[in-house]
N, C-alpha and C positions, 0 to 999 in steps of 0.2 A: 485850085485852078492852075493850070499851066499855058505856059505862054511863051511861043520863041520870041526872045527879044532883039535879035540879029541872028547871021550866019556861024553855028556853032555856040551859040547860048538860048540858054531859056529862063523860066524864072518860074518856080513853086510860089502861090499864095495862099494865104485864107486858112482853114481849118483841114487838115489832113493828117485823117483819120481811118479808121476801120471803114466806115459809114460810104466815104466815097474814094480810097486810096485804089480799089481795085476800077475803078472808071478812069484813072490816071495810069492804068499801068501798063497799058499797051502803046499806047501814046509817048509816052515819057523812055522806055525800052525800044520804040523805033526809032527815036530820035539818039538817042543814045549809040545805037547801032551803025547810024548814018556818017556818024563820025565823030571827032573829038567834041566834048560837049564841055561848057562849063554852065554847072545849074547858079544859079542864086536860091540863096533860101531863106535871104532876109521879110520875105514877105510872109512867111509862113504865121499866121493867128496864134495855132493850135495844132499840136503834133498829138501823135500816140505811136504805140509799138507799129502797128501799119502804117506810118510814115519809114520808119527803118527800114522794113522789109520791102517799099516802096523804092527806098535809094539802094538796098543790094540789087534789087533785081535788074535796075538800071543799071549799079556797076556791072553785073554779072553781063550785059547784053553789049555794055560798050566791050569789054573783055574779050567776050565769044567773038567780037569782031575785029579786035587788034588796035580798039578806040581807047583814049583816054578820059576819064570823065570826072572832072574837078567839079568840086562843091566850094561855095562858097555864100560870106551869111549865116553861117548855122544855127538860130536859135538856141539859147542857152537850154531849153526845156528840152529841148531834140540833142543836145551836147549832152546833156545829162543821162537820156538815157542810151547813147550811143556807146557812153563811158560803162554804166550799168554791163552791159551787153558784153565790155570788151571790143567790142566794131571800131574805134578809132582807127587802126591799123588797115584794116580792110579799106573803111571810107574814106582812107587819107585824110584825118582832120585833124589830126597833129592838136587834137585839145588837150 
């Protein structure tokens, strides 16, 4: 689920995954776009690789627009495969 929590944040919950990450993903990439964003990710259940691919495509949209787009929260299970990936650097998680 996402959900803006104020102007310029929002917040990932629940299970995100393959199953429903592409129902978040035009959602989460507008909002990205709109301007600096910082995500929380502490709610997040359950991740998988379509969580990842989830958070480039947002960085990729706040980027395309000259946005910034901080994460924070990151699940240790979602750190871990982020690490897998090599993606720390891109994501800015500094894990």
């Amino acid at each position: 689920m996402l959900k803006v929590t104020a102007p310029g944040a929002a917040a990932l919950s629940g299970r995100i995954d393959m199953a429903n990450s592409g129902a978040l993903l035009a959602p989460l990439a507008k909002l990205a776009a709109q301007g600096p964003l910082q995500l929380d990710l502490s709610g997040i259940e359950a991740a998988d690789s379509a969580a990842l691919a989830l958070l480039l495509e947002a960085h990729r949209a706040a980027a395309a627009a000259g946005h910034k787009l901080s994460l924070a929260g990151m699940p240790a299970n979602l750190a871990a495969l982020a690490s897998l990936y090599d993606l720390e650097p891109l994501l800015s998680l500094g894990v």
